[in-house]
Backbone bond lengths (Angstrom), bond angles and torsions (degrees), N, CA, C in turn:
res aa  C-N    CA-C-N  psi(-1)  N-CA   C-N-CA  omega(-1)  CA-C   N-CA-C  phi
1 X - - - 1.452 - - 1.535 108.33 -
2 X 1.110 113.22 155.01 2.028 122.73 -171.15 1.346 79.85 -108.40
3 X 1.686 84.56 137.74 1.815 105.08 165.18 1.822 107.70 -84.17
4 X 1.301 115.32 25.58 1.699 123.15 164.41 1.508 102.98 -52.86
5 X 1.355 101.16 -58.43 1.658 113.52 -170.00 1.572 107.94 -45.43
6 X 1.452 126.51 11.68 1.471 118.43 -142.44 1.345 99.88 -142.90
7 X 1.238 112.06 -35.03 1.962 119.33 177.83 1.285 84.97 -74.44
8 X 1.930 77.23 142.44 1.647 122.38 163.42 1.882 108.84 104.62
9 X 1.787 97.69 -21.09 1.797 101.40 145.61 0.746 113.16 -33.85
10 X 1.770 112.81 132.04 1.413 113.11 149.70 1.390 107.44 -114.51
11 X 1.216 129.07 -21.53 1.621 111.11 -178.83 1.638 109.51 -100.52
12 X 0.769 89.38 -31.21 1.876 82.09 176.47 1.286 129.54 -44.02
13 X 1.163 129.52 99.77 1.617 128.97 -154.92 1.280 118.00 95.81
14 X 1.097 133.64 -26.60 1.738 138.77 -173.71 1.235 107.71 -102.32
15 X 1.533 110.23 166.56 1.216 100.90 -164.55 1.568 94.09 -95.01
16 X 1.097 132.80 174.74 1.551 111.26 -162.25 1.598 95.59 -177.28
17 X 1.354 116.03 100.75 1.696 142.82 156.47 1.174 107.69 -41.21
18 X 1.627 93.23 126.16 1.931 123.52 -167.33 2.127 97.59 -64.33
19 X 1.154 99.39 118.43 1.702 104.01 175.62 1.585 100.45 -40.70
20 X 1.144 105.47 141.74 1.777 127.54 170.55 1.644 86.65 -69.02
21 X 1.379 140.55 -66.90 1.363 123.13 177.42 1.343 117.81 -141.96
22 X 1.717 123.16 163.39 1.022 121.76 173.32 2.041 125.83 -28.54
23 X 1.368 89.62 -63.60 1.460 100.35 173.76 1.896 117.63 -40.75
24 X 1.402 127.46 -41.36 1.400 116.09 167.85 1.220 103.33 -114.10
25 X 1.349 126.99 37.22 2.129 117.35 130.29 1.090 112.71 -23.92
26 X 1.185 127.54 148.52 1.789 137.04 143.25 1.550 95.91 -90.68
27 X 1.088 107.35 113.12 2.080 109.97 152.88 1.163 95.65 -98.81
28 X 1.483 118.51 116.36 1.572 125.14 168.19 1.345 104.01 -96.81
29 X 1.256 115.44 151.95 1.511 108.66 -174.23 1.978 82.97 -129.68
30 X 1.664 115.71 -177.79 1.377 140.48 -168.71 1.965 94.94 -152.12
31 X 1.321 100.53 150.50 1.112 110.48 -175.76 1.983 92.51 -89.04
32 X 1.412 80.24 153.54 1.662 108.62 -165.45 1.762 105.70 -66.30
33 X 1.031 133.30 117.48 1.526 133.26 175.29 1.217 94.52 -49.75
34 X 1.398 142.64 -59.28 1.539 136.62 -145.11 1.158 95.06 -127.50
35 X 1.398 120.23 69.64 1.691 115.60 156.68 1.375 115.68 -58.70
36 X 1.533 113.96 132.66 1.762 117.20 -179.61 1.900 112.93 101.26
37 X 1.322 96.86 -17.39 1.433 108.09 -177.86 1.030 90.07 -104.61
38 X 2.287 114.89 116.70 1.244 130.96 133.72 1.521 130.76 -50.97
39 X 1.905 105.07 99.94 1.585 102.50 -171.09 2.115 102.68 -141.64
40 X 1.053 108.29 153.51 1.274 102.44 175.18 1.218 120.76 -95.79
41 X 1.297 114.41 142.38 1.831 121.02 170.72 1.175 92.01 -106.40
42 X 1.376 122.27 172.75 1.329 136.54 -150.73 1.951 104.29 -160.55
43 X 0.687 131.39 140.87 2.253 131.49 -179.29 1.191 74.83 -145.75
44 X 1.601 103.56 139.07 1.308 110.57 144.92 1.267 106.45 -138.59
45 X 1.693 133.48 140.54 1.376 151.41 -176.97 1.609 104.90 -129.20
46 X 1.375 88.81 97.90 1.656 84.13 -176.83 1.781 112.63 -105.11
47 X 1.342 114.75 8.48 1.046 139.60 175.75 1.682 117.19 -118.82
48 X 1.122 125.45 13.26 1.638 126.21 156.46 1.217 126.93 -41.96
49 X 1.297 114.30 114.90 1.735 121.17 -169.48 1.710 90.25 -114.88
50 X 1.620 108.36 163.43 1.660 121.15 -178.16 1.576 86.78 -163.16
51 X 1.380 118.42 -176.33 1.829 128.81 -175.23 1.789 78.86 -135.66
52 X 1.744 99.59 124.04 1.313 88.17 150.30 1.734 133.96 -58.22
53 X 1.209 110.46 147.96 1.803 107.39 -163.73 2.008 96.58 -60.56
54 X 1.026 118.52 -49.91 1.677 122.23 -156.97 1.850 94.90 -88.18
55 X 1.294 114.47 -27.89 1.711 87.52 -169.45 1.897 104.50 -111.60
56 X 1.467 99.84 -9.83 1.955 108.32 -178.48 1.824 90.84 69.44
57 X 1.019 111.64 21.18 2.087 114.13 164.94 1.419 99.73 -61.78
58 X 1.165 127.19 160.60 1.633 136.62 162.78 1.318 96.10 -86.42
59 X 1.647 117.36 146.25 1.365 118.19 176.37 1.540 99.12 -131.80
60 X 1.054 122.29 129.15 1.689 130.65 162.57 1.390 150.28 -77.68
61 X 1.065 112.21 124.38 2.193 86.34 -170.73 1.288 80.38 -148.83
62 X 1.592 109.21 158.54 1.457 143.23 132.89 1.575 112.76 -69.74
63 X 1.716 113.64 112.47 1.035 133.68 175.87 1.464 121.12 -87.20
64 X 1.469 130.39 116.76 1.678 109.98 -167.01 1.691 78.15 -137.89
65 X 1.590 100.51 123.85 1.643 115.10 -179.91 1.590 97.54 -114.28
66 X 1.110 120.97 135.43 1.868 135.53 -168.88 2.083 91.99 -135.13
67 X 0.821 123.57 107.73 1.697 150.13 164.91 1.834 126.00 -114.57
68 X 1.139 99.67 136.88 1.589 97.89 164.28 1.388 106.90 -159.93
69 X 1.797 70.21 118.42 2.020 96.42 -153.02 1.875 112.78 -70.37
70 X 0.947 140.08 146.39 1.461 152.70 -124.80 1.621 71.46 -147.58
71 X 1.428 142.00 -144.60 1.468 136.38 -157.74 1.209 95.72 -105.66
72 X 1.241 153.89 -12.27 1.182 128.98 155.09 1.601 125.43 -113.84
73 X 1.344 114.69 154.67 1.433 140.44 169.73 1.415 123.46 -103.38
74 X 1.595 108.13 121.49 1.676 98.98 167.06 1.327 110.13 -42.97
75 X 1.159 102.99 163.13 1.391 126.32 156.27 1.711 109.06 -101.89
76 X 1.671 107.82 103.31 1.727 101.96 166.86 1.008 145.65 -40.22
77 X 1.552 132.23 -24.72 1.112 148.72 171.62 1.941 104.78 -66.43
78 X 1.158 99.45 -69.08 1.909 101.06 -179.84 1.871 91.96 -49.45
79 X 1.471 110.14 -63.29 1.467 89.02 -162.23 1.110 129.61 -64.00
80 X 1.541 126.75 -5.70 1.597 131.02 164.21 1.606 109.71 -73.17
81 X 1.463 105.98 -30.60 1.574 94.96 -170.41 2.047 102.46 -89.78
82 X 1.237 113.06 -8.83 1.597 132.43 173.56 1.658 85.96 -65.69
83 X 1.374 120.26 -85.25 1.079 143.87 -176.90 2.309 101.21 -27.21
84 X 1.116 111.74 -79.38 1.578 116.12 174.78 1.301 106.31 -47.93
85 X 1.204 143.59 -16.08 1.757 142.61 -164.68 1.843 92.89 -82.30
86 X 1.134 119.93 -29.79 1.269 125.84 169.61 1.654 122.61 -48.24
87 X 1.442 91.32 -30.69 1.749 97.50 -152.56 2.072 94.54 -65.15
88 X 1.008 115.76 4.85 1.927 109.28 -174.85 1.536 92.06 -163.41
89 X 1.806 112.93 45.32 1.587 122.95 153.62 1.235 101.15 -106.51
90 X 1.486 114.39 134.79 1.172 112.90 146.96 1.581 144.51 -65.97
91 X 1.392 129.94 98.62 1.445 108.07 -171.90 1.399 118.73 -162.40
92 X 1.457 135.59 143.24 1.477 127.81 -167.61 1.345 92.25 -74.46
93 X 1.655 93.01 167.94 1.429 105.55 -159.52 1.902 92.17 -75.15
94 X 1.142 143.11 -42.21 1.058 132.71 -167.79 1.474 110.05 -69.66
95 X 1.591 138.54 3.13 1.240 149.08 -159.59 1.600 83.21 -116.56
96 X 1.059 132.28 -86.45 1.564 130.13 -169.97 1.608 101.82 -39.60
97 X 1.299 110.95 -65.42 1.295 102.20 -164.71 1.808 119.57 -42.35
98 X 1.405 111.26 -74.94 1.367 120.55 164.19 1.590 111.97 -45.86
99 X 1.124 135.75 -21.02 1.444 119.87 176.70 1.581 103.14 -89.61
100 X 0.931 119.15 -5.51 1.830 132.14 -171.14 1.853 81.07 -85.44
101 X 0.660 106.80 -45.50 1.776 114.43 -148.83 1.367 107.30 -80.77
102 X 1.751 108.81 -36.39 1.327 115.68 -179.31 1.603 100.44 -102.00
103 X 0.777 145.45 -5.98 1.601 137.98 165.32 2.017 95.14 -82.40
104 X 0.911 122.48 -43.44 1.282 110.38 167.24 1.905 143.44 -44.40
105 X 1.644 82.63 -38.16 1.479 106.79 172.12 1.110 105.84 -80.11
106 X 1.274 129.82 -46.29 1.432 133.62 172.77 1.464 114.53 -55.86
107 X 1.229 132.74 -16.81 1.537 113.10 -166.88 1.844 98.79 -117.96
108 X 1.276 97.66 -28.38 1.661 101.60 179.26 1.207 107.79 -98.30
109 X 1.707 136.26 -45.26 1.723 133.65 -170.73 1.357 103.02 58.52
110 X 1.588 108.44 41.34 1.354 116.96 144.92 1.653 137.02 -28.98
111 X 1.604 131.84 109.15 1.483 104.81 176.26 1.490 132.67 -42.70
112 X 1.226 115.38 -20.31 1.504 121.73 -175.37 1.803 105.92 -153.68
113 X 1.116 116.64 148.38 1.534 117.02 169.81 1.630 99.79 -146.13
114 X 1.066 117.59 151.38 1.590 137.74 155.56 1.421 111.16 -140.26
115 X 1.227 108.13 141.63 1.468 125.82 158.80 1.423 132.45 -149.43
116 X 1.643 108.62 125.34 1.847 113.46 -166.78 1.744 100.33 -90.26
117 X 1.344 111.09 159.25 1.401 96.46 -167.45 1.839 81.19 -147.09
118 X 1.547 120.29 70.65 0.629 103.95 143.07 1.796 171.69 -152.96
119 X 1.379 99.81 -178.39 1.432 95.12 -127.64 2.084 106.89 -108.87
120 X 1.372 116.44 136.77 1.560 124.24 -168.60 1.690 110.08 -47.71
121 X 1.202 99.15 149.02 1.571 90.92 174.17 1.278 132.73 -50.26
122 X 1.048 101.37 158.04 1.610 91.98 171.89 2.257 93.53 -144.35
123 X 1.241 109.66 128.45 1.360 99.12 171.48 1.391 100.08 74.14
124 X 1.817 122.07 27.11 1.384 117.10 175.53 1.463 113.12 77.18
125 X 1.102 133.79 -11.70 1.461 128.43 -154.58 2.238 93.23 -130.55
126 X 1.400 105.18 114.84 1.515 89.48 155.16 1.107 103.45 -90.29
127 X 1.781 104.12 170.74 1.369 115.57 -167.17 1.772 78.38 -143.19
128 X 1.631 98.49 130.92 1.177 112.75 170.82 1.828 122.09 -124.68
129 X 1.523 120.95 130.37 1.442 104.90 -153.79 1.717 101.58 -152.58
130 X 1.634 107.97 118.82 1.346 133.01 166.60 0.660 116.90 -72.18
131 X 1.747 101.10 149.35 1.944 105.02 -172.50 1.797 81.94 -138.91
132 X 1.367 129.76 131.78 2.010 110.92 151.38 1.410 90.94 -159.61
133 X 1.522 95.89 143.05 1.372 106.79 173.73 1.737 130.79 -66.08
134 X 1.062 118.30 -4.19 1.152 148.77 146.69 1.375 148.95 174.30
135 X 1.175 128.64 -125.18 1.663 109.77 152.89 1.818 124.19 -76.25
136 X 1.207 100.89 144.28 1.472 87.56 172.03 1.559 129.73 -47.70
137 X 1.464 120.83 168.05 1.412 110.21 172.50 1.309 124.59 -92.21
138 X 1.385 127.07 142.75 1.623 110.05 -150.71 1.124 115.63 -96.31
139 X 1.213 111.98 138.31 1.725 129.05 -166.55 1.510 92.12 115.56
140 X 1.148 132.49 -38.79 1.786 119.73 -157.60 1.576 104.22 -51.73
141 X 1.118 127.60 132.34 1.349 145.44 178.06 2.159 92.05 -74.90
142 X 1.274 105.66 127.23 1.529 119.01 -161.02 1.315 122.96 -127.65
143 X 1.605 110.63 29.50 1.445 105.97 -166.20 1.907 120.82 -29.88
144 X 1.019 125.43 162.15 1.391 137.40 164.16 1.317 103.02 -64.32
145 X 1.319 109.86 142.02 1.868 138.11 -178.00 1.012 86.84 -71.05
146 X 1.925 151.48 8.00 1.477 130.19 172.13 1.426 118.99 43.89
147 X 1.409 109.37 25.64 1.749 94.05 -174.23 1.856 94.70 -114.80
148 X 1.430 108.49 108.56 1.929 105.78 172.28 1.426 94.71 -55.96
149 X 1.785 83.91 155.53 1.698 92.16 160.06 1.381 116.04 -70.65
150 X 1.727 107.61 167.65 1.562 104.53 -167.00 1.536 118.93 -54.00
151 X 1.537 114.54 124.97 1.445 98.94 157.71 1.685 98.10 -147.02
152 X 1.255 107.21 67.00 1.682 116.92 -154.75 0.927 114.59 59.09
153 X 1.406 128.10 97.87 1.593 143.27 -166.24 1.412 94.93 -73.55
154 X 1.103 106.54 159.92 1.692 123.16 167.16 1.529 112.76 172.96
C-alpha cells in the first residue's frame, strides 16, 4: 500500500495537543481502501468523559460507533483526540451523543452511521441514547453494540 493515502495528515505521527473543545477538533478522514464494498467499522470508547452543562460533574459513557464508510474513513488518531476534547465540554448526555454522530456524518458522508451512547448514572438513573442515520444497509452483517443494560457497566 502507498503512504499517498496519508498526505495532508496532520496528527498522525506528531505529537499533537488535546483540542481546547469539541467544536475546533480536526476529524481527518483518509479515503476508503474498498470504495463500493458494503463493510462495517466499528470505535469503541468505553471510557468517554463530558462535565454535566449545569453542575461541571464528570459524566461517563460507553461509546459504541457502527459506520460503513462510502470513500472516506476517519482517521483514529483525530477521532480519539475529537473524542477527549469532551473531557471539560459541557453537555447533556443526549447533546454529546448525537453531536458525536452528526459531526461524524459531516466530515466522512458515510453510507450509514450508528452510535450507542451508553452512558453511567447519574442521579441513580442511566440514561442510554441512539443516534443512526437510518436503517442499516441490507445484507450488512450487524453484530450487537455488546453493551448489557445497566447493572454496573464495565
Amino acid at each position: 500500500m502507498t503512504t499517498e493515502i496519508y498526505e495532508g495528515l496532520t496528527q498522525l505521527g506528531a505529537n499533537t495537543a488535546l483540542p481546547s473543545n469539541p467544536e475546533t477538533a480536526d476529524l481527518e478522514t483518509v479515503p476508503n481502501p474498498h470504495p463500493g464494498t458494503s463493510y462495517l467499522v466499528r470505535f469503541v470508547c468505553p471510557e468517554f468523559t463530558s462535565l454535566c452543562p449545569i453542575t461541571g460533574q464528570p459524566d461517563f459513557a460507553h461509546l459504541v460507533i457502527d459506520y460503513v464508510p462510502r470513500d472516506r474513513l476517519v482517521e483514529s488518531k483525530s477521532l480519539k483526540l475529537y473524542l477527549h476534547a469532551f473531557r471539560n465540554h459541557g453537555g447533556f448526555h443526549e447533546a454529546c451523543t448525537v453531536d458525536i454522530g452528526k459531526r461524524l456524518v459531516a466530515a466522512m458522508d458515510p453510507t450509514w452511521l450508528r452510535i450507542g451512547g451508553y452512558w453511567y448514572p447519574r442521579g441513580g438513573i442511566p440514561i442510554d441514547v441512539f443516534y443512526a442515520t437510518g436503517p442499516a444497509p441490507e445484507g450488512l452483517w450487524l453484530p450487537d453494540q455488546g453493551v448489557p443494560p445497566y447493572r454496573g457497566r464495565g
